[in-house]
C-alpha positions as CSV (number, residue, x, y, z in Angstrom):
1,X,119.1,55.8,103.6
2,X,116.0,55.2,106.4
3,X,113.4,57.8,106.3
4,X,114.3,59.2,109.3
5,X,118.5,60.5,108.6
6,X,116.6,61.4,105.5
7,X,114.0,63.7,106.8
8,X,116.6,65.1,109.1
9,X,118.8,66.0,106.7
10,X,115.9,67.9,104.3
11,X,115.3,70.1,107.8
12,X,118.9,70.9,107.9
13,X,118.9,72.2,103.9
14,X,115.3,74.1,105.0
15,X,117.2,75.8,107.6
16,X,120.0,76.9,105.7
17,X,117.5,78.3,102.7
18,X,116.4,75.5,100.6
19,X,112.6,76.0,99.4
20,X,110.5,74.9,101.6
21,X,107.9,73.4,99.5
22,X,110.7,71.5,97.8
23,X,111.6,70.1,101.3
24,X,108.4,69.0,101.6
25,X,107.7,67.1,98.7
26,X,111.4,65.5,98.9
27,X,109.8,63.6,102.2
28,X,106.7,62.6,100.3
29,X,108.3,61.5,97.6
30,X,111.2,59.3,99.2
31,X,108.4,57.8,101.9
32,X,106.0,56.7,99.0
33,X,108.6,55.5,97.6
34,X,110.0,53.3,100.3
35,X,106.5,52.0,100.5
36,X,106.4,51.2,97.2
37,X,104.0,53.4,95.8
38,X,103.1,55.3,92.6
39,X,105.0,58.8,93.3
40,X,101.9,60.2,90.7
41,X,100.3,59.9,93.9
42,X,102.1,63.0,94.5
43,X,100.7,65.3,91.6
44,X,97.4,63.2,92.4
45,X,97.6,65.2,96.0
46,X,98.0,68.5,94.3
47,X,95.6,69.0,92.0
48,X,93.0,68.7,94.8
49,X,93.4,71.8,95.3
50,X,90.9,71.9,92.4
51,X,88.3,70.7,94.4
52,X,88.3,73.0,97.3
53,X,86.4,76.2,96.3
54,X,87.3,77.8,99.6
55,X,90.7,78.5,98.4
56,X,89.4,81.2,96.5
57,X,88.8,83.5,99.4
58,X,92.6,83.2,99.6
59,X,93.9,85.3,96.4
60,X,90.7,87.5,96.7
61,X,91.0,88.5,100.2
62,X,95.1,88.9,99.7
63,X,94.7,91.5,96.8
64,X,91.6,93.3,98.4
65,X,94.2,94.2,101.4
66,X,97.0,95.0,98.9
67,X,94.4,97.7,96.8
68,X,93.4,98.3,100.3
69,X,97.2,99.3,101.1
70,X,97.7,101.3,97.8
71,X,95.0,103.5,98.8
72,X,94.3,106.5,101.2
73,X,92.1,104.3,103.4
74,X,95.0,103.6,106.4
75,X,94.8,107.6,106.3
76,X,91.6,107.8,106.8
77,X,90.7,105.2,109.0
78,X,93.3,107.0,111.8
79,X,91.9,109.8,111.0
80,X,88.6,108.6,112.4
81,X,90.2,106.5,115.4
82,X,91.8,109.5,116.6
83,X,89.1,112.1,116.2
84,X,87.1,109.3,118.5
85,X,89.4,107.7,120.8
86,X,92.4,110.2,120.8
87,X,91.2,112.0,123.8
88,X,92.2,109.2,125.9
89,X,94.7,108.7,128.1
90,X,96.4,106.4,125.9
91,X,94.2,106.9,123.3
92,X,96.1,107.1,120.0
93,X,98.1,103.9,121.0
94,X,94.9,102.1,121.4
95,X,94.0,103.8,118.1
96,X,97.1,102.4,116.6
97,X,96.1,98.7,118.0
98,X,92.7,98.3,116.6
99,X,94.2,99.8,113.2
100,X,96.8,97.5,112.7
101,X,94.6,94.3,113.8
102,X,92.2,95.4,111.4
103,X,94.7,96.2,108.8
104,X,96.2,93.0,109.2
105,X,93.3,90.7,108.9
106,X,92.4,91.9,105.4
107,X,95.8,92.4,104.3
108,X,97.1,88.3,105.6
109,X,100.2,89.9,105.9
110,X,101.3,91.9,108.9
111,X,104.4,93.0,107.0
112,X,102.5,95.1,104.7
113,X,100.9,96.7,108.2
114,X,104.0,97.7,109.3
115,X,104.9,99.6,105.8
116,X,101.4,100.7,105.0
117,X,100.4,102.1,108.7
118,X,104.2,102.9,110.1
119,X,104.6,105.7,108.1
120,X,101.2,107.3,109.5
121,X,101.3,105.8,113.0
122,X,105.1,106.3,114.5
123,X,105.3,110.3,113.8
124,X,101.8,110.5,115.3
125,X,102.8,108.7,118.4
126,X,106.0,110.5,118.6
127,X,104.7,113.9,118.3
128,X,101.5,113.0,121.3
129,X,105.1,112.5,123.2
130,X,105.4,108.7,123.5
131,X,108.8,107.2,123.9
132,X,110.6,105.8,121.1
133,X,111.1,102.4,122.4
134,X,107.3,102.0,123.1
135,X,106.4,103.1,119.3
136,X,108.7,100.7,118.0
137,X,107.2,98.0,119.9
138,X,104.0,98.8,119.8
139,X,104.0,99.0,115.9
140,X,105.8,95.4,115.7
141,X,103.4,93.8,118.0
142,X,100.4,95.3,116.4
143,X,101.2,93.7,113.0
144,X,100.4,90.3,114.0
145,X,97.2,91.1,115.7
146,X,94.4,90.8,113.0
147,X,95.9,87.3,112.2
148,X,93.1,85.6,114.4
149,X,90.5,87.9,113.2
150,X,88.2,87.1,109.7
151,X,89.3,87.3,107.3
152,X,92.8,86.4,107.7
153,X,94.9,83.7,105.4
154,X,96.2,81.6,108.3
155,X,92.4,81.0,109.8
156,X,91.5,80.0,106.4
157,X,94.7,78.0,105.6
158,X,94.6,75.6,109.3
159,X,90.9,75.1,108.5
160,X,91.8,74.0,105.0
161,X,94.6,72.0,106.7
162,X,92.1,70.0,109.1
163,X,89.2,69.3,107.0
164,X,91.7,66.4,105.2
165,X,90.7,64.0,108.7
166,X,87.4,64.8,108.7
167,X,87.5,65.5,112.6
168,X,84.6,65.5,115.0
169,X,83.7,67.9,115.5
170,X,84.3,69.5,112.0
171,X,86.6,72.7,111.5
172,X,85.3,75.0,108.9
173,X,86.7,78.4,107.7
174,X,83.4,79.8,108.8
175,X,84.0,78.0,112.5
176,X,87.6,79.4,112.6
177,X,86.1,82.7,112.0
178,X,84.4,82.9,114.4
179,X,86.3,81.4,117.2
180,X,89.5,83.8,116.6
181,X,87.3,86.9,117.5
182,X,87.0,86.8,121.5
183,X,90.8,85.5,121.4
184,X,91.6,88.2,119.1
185,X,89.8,90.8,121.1
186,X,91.3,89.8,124.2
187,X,95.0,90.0,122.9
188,X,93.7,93.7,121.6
189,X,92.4,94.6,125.0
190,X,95.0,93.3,127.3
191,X,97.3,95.4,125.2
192,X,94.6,98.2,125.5
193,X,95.0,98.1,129.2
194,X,98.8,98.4,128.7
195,X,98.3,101.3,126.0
196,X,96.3,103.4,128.5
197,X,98.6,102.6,131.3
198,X,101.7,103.9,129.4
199,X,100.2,106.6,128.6
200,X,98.2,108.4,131.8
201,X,102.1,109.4,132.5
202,X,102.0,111.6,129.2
203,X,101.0,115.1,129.1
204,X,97.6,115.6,129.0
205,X,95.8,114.1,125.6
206,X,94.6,116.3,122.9
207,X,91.0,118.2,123.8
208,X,88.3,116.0,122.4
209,X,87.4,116.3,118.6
210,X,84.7,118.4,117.8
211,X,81.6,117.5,116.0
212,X,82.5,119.1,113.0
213,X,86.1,117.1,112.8
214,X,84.1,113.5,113.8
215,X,81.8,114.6,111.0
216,X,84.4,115.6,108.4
217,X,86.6,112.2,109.3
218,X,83.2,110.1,109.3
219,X,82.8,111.5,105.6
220,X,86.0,110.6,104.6
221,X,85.9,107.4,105.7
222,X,82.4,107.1,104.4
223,X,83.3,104.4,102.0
224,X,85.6,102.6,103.7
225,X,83.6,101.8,107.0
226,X,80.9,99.5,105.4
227,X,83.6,97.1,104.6
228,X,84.2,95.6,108.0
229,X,80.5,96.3,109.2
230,X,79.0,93.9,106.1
231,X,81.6,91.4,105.3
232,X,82.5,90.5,109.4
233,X,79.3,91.2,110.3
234,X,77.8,88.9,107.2
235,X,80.3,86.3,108.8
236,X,79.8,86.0,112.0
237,X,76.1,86.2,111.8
238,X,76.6,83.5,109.5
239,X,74.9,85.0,105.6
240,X,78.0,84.7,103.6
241,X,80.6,81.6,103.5
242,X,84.5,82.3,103.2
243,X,84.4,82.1,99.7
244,X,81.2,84.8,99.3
245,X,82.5,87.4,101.7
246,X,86.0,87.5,99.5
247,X,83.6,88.2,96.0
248,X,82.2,90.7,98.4
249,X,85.0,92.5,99.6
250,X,86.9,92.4,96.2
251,X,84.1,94.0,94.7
252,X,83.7,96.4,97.2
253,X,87.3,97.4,97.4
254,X,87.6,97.3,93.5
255,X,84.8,99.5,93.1
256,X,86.0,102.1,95.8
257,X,89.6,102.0,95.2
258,X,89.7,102.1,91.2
259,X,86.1,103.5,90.2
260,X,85.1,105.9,92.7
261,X,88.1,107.4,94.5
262,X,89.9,107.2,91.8
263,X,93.6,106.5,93.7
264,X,94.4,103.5,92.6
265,X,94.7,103.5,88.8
266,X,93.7,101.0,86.1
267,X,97.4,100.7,85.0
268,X,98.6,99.9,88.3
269,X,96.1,97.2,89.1
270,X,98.7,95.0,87.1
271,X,101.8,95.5,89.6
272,X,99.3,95.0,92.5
273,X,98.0,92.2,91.5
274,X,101.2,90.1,90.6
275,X,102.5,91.9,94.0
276,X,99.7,90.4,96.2
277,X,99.8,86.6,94.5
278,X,103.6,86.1,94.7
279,X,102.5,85.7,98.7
280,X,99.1,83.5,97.1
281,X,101.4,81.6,94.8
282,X,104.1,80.7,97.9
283,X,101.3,79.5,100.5
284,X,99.2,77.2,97.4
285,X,102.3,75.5,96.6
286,X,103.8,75.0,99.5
287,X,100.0,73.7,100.7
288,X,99.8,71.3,97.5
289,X,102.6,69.7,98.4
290,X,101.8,69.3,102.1
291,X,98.8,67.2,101.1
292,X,100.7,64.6,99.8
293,X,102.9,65.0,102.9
294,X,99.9,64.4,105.2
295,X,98.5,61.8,103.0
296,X,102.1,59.9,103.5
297,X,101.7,60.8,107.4
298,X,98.5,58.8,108.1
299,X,99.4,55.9,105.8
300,X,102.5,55.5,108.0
301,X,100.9,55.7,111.2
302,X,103.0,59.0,112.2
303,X,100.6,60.7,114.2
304,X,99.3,57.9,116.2
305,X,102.6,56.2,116.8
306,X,103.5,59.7,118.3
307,X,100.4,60.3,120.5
308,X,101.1,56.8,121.9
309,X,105.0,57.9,122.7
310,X,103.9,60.8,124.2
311,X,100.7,59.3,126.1
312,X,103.4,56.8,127.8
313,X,104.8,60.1,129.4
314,X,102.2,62.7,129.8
315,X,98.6,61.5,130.5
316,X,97.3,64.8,131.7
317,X,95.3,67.7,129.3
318,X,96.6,70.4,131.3
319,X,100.4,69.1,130.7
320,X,100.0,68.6,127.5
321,X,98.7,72.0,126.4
322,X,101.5,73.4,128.3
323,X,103.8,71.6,126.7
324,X,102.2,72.5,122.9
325,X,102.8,75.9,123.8
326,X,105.8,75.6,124.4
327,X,106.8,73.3,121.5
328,X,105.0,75.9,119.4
329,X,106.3,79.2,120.3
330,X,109.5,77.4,119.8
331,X,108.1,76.9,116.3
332,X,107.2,80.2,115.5
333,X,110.8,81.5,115.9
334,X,112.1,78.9,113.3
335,X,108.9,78.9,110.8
336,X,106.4,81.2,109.1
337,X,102.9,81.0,110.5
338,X,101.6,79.7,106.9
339,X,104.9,76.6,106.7
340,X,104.7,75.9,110.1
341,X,100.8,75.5,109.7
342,X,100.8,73.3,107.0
343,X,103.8,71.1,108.5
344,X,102.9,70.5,111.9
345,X,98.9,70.4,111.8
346,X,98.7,67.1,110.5
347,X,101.4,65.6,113.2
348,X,99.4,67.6,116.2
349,X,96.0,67.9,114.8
350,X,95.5,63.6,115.8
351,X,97.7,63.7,118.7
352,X,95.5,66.9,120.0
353,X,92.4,65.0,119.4
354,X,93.3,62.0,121.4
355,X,93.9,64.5,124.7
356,X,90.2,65.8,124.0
357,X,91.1,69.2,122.6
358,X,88.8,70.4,120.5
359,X,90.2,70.8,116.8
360,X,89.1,74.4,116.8
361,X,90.3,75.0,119.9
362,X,93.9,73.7,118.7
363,X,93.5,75.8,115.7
364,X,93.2,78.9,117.4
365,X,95.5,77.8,120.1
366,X,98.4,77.4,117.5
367,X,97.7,80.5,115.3
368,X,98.0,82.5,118.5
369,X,101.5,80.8,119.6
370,X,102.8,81.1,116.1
371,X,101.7,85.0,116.2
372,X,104.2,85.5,119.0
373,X,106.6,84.0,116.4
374,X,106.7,87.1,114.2
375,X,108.4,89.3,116.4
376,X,110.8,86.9,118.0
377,X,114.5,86.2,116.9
378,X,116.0,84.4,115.0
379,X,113.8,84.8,112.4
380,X,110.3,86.5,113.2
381,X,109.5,88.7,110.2
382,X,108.0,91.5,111.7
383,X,111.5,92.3,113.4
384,X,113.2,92.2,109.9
385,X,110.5,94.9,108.0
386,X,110.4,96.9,111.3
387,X,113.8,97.2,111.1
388,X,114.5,98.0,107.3
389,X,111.1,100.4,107.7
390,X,112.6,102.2,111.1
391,X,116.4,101.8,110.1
392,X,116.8,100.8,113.7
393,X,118.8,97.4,115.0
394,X,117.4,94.0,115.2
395,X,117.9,93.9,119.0
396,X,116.6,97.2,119.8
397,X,113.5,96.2,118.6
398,X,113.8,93.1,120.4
399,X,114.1,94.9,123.7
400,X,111.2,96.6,122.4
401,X,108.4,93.9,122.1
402,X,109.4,92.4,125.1
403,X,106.5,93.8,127.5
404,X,104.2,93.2,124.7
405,X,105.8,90.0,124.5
406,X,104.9,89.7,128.2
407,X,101.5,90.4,128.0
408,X,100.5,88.4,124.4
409,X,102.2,85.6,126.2
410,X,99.8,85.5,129.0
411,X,96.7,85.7,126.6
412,X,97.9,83.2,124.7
413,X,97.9,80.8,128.6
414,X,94.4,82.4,129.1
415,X,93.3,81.4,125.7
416,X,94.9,77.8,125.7
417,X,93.3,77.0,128.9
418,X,89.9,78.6,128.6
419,X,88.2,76.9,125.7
420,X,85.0,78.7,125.6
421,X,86.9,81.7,124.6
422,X,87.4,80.0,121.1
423,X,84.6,77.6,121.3
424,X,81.6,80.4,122.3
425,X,80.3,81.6,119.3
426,X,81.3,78.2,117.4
427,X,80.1,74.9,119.2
């Protein structure tokens, strides 16, 4: 069998349920050997992950946003949104945005967002007299949103991913960092805009908060606010790497969450911590085995054979990125942000390079098309959890995220064709 009835056939089985990671390594494996090479090369490929110490911002950021789930502090921290921005037209749904993109950027997993802050956020909303159709989509949107701010897995993961071609100019984790906050902010505003317009048809917002409540809610949160403020701010500004700001924040959330509050106990830490790295475990070995993928990739000439083919056809930038977006929110309703990631960066990253696109442009450019992907059918994930979490239909939450849809969509166009949103605070 040729490689490439062979590499169709392993999609098929990947679409029907067959491990991923074992998909992957079934291509490696057959196109080494076709080329008559040592298939150790294979294990060879995996155990660099070894040698790449910024993988372990991966496990400690994950079960910092797990202990971070277990806790009060998603109570708290809406507590303090609303007693400043709830009397706002609007206001708590903007509160509800910039809690679950914040949420979701520690956690890595916007699933655990919809569990963790649906419970607290949906009866709010219902009860400041916002319609049910808007709540749902507004909580199914907002679970994806922190997945282009820092710390978040897939930021770390394509930067990881890119560093194996050794582009110029280079893509760090701390780069991609930095280049997903303006996009991410203006995904979070846009929607703000929408948020505020929704609601200036409601009754009349809650009276502002008094002192004493911002006061009371600032205390409470007390603990909880340095968090963002040192580790973001310490990465941005450029004092910690990837790997230092996780030590930081598991420390921090450790000592807050077992030692001083108290509500997360010492015989739970167990149960969160196997819960948190079943989602490490999946991304590391599906990621091992996608370096020997890659590896296989360049030896075989795949992604410049392609980038000529498609250079033949389309010679213009502008066509191109219009045609990766595309290709890529096409993606995102097949593939997980993390498989997809892993899969298609080495195909696009060289093809992308030879158009001129700066590789941490692409990166952000692909992490926000693949975004849209959890909340559109057949299989975005956030449509799944909202549904089991809501007990409401599939399609009725479909219907629901489709004006946030709308409006994600068109930042995503502003963000593919306006580079120095993603390229400002890196190049």
């Amino acid at each position: 069998m040729t490689l490439a009835p062979f590499t169709v056939l392993l999609a098929l089985l990947a679409l029907v349920g067959a491990p991923l990671f074992a998909v992957i390594a079934a291509v490696a494996f057959w196109g080494f050997h076709r080329e008559g090479l040592d298939l150790s090369i294979v294990a060879i490929e995996f155990y660099r992950l070894a040698d790449m110490p910024v993988l372990v911002a991966i496990p400690l950021f994950t079960l910092a946003g797990y202990l971070l789930g277990e806790s009060g502090a998603p109570r708290r921290l809406v507590r303090l949104s609303d007693a400043l921005l709830g009397w706002l037209p609007g206001g708590l749904a903007m509160v509800a945005l910039f809690i679950c993109a914040l949420f979701t950027a520690f956690t890595g997993a916007s699933g655990v967002t919809i569990v963790a802050m649906g419970a607290l956020l949906y009866p709010a909303l219902r009860h400041a007299g916002y319609e049910r159709r808007f709540n749902l989509g507004l909580i199914t949107t907002s679970g994806s949103l922190g997945l282009l701010l820092a710390p978040a897995l897939p930021l770390i993961l394509y930067a990881v991913v890119a560093q194996q071609f050794g582009t110029t100019p280079p893509v760090g984790v701390d780069e991609m960092f930095r280049a997903g906050l303006l996009p991410a902010l203006l995904m979070v505003l846009m929607l703000g805009v929408y948020a505020w317009w929704h609601g200036r048809r409601l009754p009349k917002p809650q009276a502002a908060a008094s002192l004493a409540e911002i006061r009371a809610a600032l205390r409470d949160a007390a603990w909880e606010l340095p968090l963002p403020v040192v580790v973001l701010g310490g990465i941005y500004a450029g004092f910690f790497a990837a790997s230092e700001a996780a030590a930081v924040t598991i420390a921090w959330v450790l000592l807050v969450t077992v030692a001083i509050r108290r509500e997360v106990p010492l015989r739970a830490l167990p149960r969160v911590m196997r819960e948190s790295m079943v989602l490490v475990g999946a991304i590391l070995l599906i990621f091992g085995v996608s370096l020997a993928f890659t590896n296989y990739l360049v030896d075989a000439e795949v992604p410049s054979r392609l980038f000529e083919a498609i250079r033949e056809r389309i010679d213009s930038k502008l066509a191109f990125l219009l045609l990766l977006n595309l290709f890529l929110l096409l993606l995102g309703m097949l593939l997980d942000i993390f498989s997809a990631t892993v899969i298609m960066v080495p195909i696009l990253l060289p093809v992308a390079l030879g158009y001129g696109i700066d590789p941490v442009h692409l990166g952000i450019i692909f992490l926000a098309n693949l975004q849209l992907g959890y909340f559109t059918p057949p299989v975005g994930m956030n449509l799944f959890i909202a549904s089991y979490r809501f007990n409401e239909p599939i399609w009725s939450l479909v219907r629901a995220c489709l004006p946030f849809f709308a409006i994600l969509l068109a930042a995503v166009l502003v963000i593919t064709y306006v580079p120095w949103l993603s390229l400002a605070l890196v190049r």
